[in-house]
GUFI-826880 format. One record per atom (N, C-alpha, C): atom name; residue number from 1; residue in three letters; x, y, z. Coordinates in steps of 0.2 Angstrom, whole numbers. Layout:
N
CA,NUM,Ala,X,Y,Z
...
END
This chain:
186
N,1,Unk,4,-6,0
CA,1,Unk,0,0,0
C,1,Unk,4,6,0
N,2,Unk,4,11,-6
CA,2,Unk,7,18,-4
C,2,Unk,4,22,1
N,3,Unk,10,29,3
CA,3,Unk,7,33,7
C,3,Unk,1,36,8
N,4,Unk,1,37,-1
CA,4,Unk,-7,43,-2
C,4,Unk,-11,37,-1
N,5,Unk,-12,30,-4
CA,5,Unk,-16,26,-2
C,5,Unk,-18,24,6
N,6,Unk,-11,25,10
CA,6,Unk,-13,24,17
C,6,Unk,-16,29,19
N,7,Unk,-15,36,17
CA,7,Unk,-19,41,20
C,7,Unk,-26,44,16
N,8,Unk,-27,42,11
CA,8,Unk,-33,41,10
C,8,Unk,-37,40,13
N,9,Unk,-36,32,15
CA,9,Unk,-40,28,18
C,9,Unk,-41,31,26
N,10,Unk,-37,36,29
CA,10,Unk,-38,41,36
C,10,Unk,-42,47,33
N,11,Unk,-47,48,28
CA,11,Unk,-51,50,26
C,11,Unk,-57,50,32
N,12,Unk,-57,43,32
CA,12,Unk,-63,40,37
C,12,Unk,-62,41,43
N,13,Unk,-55,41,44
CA,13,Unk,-54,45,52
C,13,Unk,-57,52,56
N,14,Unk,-60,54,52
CA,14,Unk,-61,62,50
C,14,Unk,-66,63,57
N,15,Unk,-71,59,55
CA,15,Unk,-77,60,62
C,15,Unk,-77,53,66
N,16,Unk,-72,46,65
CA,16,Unk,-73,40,68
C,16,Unk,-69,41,72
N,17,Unk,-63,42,71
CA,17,Unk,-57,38,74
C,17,Unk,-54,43,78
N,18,Unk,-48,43,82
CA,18,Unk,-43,45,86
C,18,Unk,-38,46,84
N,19,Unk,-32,48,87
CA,19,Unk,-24,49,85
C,19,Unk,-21,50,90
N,20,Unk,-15,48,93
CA,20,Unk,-10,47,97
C,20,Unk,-3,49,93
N,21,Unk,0,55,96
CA,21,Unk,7,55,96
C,21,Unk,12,54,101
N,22,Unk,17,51,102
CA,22,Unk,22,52,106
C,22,Unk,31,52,103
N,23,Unk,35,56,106
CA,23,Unk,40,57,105
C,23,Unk,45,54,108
N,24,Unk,50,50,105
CA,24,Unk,57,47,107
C,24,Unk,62,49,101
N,25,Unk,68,46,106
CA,25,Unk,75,45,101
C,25,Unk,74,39,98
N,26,Unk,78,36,93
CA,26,Unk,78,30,92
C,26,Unk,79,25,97
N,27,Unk,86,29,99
CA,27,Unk,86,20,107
C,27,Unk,85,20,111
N,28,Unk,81,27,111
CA,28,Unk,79,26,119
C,28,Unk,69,25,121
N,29,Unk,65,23,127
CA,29,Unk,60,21,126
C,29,Unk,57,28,127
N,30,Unk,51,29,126
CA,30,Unk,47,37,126
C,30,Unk,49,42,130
N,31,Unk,52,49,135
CA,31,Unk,51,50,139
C,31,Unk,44,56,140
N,32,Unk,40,54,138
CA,32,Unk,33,57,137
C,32,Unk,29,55,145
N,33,Unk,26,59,147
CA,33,Unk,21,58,152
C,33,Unk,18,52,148
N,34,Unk,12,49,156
CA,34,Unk,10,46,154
C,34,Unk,3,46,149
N,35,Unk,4,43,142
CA,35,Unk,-2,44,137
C,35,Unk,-9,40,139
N,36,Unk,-12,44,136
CA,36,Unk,-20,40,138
C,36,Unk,-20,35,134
N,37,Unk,-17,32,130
CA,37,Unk,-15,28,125
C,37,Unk,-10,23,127
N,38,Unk,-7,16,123
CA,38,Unk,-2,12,124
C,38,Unk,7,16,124
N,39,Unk,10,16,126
CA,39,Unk,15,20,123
C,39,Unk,20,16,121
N,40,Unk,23,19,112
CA,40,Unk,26,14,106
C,40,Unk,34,16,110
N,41,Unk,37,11,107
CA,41,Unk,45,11,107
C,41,Unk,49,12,103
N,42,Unk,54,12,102
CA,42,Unk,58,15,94
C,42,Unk,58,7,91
N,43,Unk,58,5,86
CA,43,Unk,59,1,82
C,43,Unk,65,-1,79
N,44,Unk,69,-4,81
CA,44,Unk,77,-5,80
C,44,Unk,78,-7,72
N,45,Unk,75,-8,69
CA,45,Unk,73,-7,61
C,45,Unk,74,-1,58
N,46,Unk,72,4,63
CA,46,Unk,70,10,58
C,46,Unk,76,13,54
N,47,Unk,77,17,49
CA,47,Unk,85,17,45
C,47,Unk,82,25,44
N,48,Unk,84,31,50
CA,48,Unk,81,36,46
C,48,Unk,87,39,43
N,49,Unk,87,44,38
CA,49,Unk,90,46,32
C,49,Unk,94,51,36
N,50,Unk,101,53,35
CA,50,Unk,105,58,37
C,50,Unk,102,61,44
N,51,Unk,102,57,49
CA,51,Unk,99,58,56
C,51,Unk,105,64,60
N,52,Unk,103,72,61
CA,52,Unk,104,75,64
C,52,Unk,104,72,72
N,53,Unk,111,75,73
CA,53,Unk,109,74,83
C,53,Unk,104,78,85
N,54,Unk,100,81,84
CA,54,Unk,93,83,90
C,54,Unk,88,79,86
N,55,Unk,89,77,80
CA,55,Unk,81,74,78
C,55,Unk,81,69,82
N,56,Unk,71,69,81
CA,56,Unk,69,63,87
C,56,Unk,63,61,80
N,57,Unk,61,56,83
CA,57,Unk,56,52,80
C,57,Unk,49,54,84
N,58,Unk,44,53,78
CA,58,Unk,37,54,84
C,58,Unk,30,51,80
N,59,Unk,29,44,84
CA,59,Unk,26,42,83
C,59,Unk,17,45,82
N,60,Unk,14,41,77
CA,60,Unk,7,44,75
C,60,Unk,2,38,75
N,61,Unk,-3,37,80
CA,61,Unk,-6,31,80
C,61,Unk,-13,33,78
N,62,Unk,-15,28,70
CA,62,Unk,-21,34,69
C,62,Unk,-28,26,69
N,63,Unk,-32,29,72
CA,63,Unk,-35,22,73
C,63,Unk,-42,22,67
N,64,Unk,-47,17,66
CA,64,Unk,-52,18,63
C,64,Unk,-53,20,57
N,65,Unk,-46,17,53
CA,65,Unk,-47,17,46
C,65,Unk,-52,18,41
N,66,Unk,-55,12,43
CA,66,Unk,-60,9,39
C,66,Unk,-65,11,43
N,67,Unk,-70,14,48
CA,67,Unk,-74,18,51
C,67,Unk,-76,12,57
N,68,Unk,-71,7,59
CA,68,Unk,-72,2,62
C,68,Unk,-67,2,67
N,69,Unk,-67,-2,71
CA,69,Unk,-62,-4,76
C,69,Unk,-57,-9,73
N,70,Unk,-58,-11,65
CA,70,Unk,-54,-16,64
C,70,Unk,-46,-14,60
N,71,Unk,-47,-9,59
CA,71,Unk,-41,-6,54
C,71,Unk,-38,-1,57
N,72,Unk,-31,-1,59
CA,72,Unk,-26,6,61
C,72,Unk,-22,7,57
N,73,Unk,-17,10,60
CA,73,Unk,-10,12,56
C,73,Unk,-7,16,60
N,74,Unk,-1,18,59
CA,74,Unk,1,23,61
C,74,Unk,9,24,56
N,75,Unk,9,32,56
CA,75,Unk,19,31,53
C,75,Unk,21,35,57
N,76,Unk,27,38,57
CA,76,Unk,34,38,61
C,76,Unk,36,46,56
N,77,Unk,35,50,58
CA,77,Unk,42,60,57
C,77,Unk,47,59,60
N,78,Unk,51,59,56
CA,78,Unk,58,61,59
C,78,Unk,59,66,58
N,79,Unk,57,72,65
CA,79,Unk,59,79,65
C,79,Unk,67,82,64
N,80,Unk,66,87,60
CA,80,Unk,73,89,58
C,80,Unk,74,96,60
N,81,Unk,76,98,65
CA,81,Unk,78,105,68
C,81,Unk,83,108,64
N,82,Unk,87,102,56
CA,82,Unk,93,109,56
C,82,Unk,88,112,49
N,83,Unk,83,109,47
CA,83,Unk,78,113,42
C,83,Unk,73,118,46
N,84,Unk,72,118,51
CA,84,Unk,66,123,53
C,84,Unk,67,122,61
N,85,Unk,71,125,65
CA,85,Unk,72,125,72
C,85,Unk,65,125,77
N,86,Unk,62,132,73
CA,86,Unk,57,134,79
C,86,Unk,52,130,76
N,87,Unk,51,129,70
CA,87,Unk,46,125,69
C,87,Unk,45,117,72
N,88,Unk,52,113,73
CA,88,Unk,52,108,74
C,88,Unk,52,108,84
N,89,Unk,52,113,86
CA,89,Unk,53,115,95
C,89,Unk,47,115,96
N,90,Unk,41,117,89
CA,90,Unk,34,118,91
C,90,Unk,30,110,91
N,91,Unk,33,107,86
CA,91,Unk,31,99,83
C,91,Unk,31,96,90
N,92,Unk,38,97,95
CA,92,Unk,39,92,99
C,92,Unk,34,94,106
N,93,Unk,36,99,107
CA,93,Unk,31,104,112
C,93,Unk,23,102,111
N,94,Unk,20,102,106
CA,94,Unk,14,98,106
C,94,Unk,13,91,107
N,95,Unk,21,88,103
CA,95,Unk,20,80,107
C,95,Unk,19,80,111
N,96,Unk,22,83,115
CA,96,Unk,26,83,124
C,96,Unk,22,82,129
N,97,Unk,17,88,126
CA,97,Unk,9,89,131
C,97,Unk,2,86,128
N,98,Unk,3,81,124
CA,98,Unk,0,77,120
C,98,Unk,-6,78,117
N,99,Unk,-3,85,114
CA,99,Unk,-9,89,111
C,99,Unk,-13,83,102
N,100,Unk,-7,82,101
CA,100,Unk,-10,76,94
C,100,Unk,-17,71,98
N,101,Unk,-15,70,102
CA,101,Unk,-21,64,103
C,101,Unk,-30,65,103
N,102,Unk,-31,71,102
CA,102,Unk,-39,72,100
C,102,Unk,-39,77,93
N,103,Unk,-32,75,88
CA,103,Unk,-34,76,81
C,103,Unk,-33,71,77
N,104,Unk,-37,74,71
CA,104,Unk,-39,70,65
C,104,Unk,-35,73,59
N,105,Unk,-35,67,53
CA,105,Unk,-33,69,49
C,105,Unk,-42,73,46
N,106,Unk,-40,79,44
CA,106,Unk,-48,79,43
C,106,Unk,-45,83,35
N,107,Unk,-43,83,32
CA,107,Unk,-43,86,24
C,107,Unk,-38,83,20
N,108,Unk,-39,79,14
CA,108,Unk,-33,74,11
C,108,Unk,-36,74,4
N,109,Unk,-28,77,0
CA,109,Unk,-29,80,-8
C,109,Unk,-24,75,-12
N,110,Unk,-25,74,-20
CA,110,Unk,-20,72,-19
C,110,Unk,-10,77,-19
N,111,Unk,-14,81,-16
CA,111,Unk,-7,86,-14
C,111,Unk,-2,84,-7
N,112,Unk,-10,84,-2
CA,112,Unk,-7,83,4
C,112,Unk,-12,79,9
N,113,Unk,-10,78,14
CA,113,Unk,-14,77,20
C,113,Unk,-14,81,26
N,114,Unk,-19,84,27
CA,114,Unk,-17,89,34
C,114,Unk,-20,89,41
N,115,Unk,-16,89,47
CA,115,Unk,-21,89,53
C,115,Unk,-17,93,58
N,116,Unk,-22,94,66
CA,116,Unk,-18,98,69
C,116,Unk,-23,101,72
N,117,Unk,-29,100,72
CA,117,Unk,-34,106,76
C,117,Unk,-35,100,81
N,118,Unk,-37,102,85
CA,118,Unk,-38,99,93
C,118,Unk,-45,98,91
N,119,Unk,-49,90,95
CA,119,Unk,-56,91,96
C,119,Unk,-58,93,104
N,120,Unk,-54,96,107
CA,120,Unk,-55,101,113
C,120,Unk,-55,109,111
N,121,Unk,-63,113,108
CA,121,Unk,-61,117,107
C,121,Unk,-57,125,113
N,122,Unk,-57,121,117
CA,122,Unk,-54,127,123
C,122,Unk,-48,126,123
N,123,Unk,-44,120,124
CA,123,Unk,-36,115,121
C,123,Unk,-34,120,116
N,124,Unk,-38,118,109
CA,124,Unk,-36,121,104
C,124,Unk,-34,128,105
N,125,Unk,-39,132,106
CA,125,Unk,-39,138,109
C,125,Unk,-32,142,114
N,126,Unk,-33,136,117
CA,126,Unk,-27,136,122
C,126,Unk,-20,136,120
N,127,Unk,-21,131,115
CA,127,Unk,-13,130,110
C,127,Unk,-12,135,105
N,128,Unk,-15,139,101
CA,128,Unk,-16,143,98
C,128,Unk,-12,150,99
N,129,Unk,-6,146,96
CA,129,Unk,1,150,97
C,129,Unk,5,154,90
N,130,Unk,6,158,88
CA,130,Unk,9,159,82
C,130,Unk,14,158,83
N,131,Unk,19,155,78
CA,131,Unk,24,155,76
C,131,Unk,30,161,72
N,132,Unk,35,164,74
CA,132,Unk,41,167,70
C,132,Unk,42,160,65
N,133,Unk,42,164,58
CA,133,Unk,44,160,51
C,133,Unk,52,158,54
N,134,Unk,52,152,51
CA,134,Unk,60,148,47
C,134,Unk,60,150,40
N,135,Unk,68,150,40
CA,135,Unk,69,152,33
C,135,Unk,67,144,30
N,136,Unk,66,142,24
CA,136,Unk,65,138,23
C,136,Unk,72,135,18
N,137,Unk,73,128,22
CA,137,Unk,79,127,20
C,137,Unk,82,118,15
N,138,Unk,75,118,17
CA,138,Unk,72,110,11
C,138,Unk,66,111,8
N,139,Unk,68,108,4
CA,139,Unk,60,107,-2
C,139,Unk,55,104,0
N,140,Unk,49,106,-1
CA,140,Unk,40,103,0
C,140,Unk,40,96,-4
N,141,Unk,46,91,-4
CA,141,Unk,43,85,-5
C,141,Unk,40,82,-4
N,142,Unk,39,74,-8
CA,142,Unk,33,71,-6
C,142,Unk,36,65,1
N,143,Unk,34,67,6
CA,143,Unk,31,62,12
C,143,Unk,36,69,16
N,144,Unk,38,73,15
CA,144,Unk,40,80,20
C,144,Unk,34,83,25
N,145,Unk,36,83,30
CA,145,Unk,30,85,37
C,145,Unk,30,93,35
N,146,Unk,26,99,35
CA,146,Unk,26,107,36
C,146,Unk,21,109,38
N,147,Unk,22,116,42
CA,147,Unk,17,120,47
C,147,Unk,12,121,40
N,148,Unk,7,122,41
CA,148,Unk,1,123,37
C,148,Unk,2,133,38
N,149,Unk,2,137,35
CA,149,Unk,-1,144,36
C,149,Unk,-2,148,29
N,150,Unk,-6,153,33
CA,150,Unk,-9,157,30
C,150,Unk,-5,166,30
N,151,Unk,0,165,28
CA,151,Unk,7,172,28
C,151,Unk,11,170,32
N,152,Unk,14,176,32
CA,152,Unk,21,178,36
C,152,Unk,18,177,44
N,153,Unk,21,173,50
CA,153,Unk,21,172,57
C,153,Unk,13,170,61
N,154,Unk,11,164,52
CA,154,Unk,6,162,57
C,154,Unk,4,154,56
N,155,Unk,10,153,56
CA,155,Unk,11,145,60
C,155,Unk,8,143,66
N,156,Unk,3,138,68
CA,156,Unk,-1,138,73
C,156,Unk,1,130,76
N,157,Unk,-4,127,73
CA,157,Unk,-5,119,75
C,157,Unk,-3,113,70
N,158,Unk,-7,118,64
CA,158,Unk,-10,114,59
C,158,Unk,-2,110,53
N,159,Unk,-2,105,53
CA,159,Unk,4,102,49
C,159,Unk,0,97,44
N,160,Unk,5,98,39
CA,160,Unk,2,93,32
C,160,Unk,8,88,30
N,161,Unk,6,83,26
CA,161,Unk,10,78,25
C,161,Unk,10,80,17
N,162,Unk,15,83,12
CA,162,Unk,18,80,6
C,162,Unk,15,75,4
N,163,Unk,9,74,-2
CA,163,Unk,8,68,-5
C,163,Unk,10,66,-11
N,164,Unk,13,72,-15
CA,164,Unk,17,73,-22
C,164,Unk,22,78,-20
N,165,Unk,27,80,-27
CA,165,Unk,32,86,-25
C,165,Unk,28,93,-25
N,166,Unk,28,96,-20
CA,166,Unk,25,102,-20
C,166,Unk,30,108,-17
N,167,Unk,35,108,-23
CA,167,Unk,40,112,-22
C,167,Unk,39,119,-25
N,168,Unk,33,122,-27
CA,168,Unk,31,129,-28
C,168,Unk,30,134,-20
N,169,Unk,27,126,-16
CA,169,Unk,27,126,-11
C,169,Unk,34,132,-7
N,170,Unk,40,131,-9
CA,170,Unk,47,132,-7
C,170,Unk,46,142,-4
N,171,Unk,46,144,-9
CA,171,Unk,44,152,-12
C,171,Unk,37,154,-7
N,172,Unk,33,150,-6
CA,172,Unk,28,154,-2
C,172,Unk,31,155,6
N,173,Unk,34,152,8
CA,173,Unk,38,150,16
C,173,Unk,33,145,17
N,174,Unk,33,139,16
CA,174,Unk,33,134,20
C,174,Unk,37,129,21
N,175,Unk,40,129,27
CA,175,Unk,46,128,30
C,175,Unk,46,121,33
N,176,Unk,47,116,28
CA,176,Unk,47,109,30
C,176,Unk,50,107,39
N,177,Unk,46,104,44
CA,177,Unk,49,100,49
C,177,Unk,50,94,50
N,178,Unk,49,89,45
CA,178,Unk,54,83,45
C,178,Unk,49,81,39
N,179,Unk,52,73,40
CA,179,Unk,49,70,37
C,179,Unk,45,62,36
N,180,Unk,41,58,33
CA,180,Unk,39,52,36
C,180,Unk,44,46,32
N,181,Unk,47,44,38
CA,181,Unk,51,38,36
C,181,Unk,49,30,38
N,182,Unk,46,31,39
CA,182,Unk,40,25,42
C,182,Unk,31,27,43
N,183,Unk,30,21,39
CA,183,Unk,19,21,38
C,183,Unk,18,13,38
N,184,Unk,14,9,43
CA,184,Unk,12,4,43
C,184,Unk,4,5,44
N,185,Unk,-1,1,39
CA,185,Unk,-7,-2,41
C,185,Unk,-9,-8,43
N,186,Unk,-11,-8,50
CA,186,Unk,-11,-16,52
C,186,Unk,-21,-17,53
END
């Protein structure tokens, strides 16, 4: 199964299901408070690509595929602070206080996939932080993580996944923070 077709298929996730993130290095196990959820381990398989020393890995558990309890999946970002610093300090900062766990992937093109809003709207409201722009310093490729915004220093929550090359993307500032180097559907 490709990625666009794994995330398509989180179409359905939209009004069914759940998500769960949590944040590790590769060899060590979560230091995340405790999640209302299972918490994942690094996977000693994993091969991520030119691994900076602060990148961390952060797992995404998306439940309810198929608008059932029977389909999940989840993939794996590897945050890249030397592409986007403050953006990737905000990525982990939300893992941290386990703000992913009541979003949805709710809008999927074949461009992108995006999610990020909280289903607590006071949470949300709460996290509703702008962001100072990164220079941007990698291309809007395909499976590349980026802040979703609308101008100059208004990066919030919202991140989208690359489903093609969307490197016109480059020239607008949208300032890649990592990328996906692992997606399983089980």
């Amino acid at each position: 199964m490709t990625m666009t077709n794994f995330l398509l298929l989180a179409t359905v996730f939209l009004s069914c299901g759940g998500a769960s993130a949590n944040l590790f290095h590769q060899t060590a196990t979560p230091t995340v408070e405790p999640p209302t959820v299972a918490t994942p381990t690094a996977e000693p398989s994993m091969e991520p690509s030119m691994e900076p020393a602060s990148s961390k890995f952060i797992k995404f558990d998306v439940a309810m595929l198929d608008g059932t309890d029977s389909k999940e999946g989840s993939f794996i970002v590897q945050t890249r602070p030397d592409w986007a610093p403050i953006g990737v300090a905000r990525v982990e900062e939300l893992t941290l206080v386990q703000f992913w766990d009541r979003c949805r992937i709710y809008r999927v093109t074949e461009k992108f996939a995006q999610f990020g809003i909280n289903g607590d709207p006071d949470y949300q409201h709460h996290m509703h932080t702008h962001l100072h722009d990164d220079k941007v310093r990698h291309t809007n490729a395909r499976g590349v993580v980026t802040f979703a915004n609308e101008g100059p220093t208004s990066r919030t929550t919202q991140l989208f996944i690359n489903l093609q090359d969307n490197r016109l993307m480059d020239d607008m500032g949208y300032s890649p923070v990592g990328e996906v180097v692992r997606y399983v559907l089980r």
